[in-house]
C-alpha positions in Angstrom: 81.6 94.3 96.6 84.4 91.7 96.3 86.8 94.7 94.8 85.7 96.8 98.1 86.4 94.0 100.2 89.7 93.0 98.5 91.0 96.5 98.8 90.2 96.8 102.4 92.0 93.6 102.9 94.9 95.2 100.9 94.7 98.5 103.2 94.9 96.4 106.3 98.0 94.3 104.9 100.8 96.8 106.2 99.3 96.8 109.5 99.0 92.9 109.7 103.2 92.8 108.9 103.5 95.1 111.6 102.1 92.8 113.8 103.6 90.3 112.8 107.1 91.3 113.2 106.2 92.8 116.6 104.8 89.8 117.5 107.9 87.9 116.7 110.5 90.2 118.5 107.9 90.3 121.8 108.5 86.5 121.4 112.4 86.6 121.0 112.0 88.9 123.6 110.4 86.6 126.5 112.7 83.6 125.6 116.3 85.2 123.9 119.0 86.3 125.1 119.3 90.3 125.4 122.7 91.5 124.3 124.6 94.2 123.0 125.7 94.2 119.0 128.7 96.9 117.9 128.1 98.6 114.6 131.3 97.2 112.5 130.5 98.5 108.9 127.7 100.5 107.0 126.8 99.9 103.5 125.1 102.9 102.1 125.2 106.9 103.1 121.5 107.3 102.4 119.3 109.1 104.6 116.3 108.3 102.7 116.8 104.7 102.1 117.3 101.6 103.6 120.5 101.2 104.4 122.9 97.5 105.3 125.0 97.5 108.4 127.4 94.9 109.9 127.1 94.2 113.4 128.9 91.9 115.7 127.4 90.4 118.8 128.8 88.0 121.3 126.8 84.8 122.0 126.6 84.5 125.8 125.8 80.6 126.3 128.9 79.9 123.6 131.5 82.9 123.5 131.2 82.7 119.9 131.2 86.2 118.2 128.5 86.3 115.2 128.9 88.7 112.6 125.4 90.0 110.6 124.3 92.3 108.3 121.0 94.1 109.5 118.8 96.6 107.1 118.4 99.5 109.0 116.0 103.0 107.5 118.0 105.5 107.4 121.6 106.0 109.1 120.8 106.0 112.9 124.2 104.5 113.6 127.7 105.1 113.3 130.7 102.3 113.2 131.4 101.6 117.0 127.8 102.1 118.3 126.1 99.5 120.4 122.9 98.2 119.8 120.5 96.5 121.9 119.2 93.4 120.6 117.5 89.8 121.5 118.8 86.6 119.9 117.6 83.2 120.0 120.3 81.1 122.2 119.0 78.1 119.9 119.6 80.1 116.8 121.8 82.8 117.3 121.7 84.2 114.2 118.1 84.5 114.3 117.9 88.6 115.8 115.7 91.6 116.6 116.8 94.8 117.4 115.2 96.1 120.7 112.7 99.4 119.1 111.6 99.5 122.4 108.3 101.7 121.3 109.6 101.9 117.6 106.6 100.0 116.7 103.9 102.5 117.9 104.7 105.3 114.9 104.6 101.7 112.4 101.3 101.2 113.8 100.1 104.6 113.9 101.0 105.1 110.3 99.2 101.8 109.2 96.7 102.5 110.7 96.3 106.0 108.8 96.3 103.7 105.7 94.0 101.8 106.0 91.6 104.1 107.2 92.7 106.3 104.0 91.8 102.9 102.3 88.5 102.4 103.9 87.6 106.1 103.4 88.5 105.9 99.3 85.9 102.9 99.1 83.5 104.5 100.7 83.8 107.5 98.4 84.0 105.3 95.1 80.5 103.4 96.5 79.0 107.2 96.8 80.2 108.4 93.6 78.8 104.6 91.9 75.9 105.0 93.7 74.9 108.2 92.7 75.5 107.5 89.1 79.0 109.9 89.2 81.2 107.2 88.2 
């Protein structure tokens, strides 16, 4: 039972990240700074892959222009696009891009794996159960 339950926990795992980060760019979201970032450089021409992109961003309460390199999945961007993002005015270097609903597909998809995870369990108990295994 302790695997069962150890897997389960596993197939929930991706789901509780999700959270997480959402849970941290709702926050930076109620008490940052919304701006816009411009796409300076891409690292990487892989579609498939995660990819490293340079964005600049001005810091409103300063002036100051910070320069970061973001992981982004795929290429969604090309050099001169703006992206809409939250900052912390404490911390500006601390950033989330603004997915807007991005995070309903992540949660979606989770979801789907740890019901895939839960559903493999209960097969394996059958199969034990019934002497199959």
């Amino acid at each position: 039972m302790y695997i069962y339950a150890c897997l389960v926990l596993l197939g929930f795992l991706p789901m509780a990240i999700v959270l997480y980060k959402k849970y941290k760019t709702d926050k930076l979201q109620k008490h940052g700074t919304r701006t816009l970032g411009i796409v300076r450089e891409i690292y990487g021409y892989n579609p498939r892959m995660i990819n490293r992109v340079l964005i600049e961003f001005p810091v409103q309460e300063t002036g100051k222009i910070i320069s970061k390199k973001i992981n982004v999945a795929g290429i969604p961007y090309n050099v001169g696009d703006q992206i809409p993002l939250f900052y912390d005015p404490k911390r500006p270097h601390n950033i989330r891009l603004d997915y807007k609903k991005g995070f309903i597909p992540m949660l979606v998809f989770t979801l789907l794996i740890a019901g895939f995870v839960i559903w493999a369990c209960i097969k394996i108990q059958k199969a034990v159960a019934a002497g199959e295994m």
